[in-house]
N, C-alpha and C positions, 0 to 999 in steps of 0.2 A: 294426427291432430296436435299441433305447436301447444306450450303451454308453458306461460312466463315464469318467473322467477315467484310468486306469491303462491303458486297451486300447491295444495295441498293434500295429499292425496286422502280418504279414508283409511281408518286403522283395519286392517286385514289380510289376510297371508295372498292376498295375488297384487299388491300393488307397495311399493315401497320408494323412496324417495331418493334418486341416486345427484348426486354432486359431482361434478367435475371443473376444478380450475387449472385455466392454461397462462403459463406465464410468459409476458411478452418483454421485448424491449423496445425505449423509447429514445430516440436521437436529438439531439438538441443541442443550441450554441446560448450560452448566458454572458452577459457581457458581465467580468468583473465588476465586486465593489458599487456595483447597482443591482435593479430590482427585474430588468429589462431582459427579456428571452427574446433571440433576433429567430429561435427556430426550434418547434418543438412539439415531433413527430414521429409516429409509429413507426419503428424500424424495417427495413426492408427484406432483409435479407438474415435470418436469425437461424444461426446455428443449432440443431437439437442434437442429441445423444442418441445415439442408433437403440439403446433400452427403455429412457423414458422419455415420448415424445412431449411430454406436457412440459417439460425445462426447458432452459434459455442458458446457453453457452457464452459469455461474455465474446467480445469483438479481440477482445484485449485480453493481457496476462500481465500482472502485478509478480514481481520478481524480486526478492530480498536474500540473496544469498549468503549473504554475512549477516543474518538476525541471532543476536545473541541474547537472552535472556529478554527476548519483548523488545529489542532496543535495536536498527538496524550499524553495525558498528563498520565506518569509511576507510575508505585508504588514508586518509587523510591523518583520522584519529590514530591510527598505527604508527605511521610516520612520526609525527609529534612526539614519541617519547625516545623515538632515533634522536630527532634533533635535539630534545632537550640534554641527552647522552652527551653530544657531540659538542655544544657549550658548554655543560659544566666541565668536561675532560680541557675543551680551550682553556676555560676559565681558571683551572686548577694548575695545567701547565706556565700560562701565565705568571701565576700566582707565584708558582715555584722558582722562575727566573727570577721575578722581582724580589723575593724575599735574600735569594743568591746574590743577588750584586750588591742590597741592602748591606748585607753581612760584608762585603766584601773591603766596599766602599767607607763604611765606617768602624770597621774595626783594624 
């Protein structure tokens, strides 16, 4: 005998009220920057975990291998303090010729 979501069973040791939720995934395309969903629908094909079949294994994997204190830190931001190295050393070099011919030149 089926029985919806509202039954309630009486209070007594042969009848108790069991719950089970299954989580699903949902596939969809939203066009940026509007409000507009071109597609958005129960997933097909959903991964479960061979222990609890009631999860959802994402399609994807999100990857931060250089996350450092909360914050994920670039190649880029590495670099940067190379380069800033590598100008102030020009910049000092520089400096040092010109101060050199200065002295030279006028004394």
């Amino acid at each position: 005998m089926k029985k919806d979501d509202t039954f309630n069973p009486p209070e007594s040791d042969m009848f108790e009220k069991v719950s089970r939720s299954i989580e699903v995934l949902y596939s969809g395309a939203k066009v940026l920057g509007t409000n507009t969903m071109l597609k958005w629908e129960l997933a097909e094909n959903m991964s479960r975990p061979y222990a609890d079949t009631t999860k959802v294994e994402m399609n994807y994997s999100i990857c931060a291998p250089r996350m450092y204190k909360g914050r994920i830190e670039s190649l880029v931001s590495k670099c940067i303090g190379f380069a800033d190295m590598i100008q102030i050393n020009a910049f000092k070099t520089s400096n040092k010729f010109y101060l050199e011919w200065y002295q030279t030149v006028f004394i």
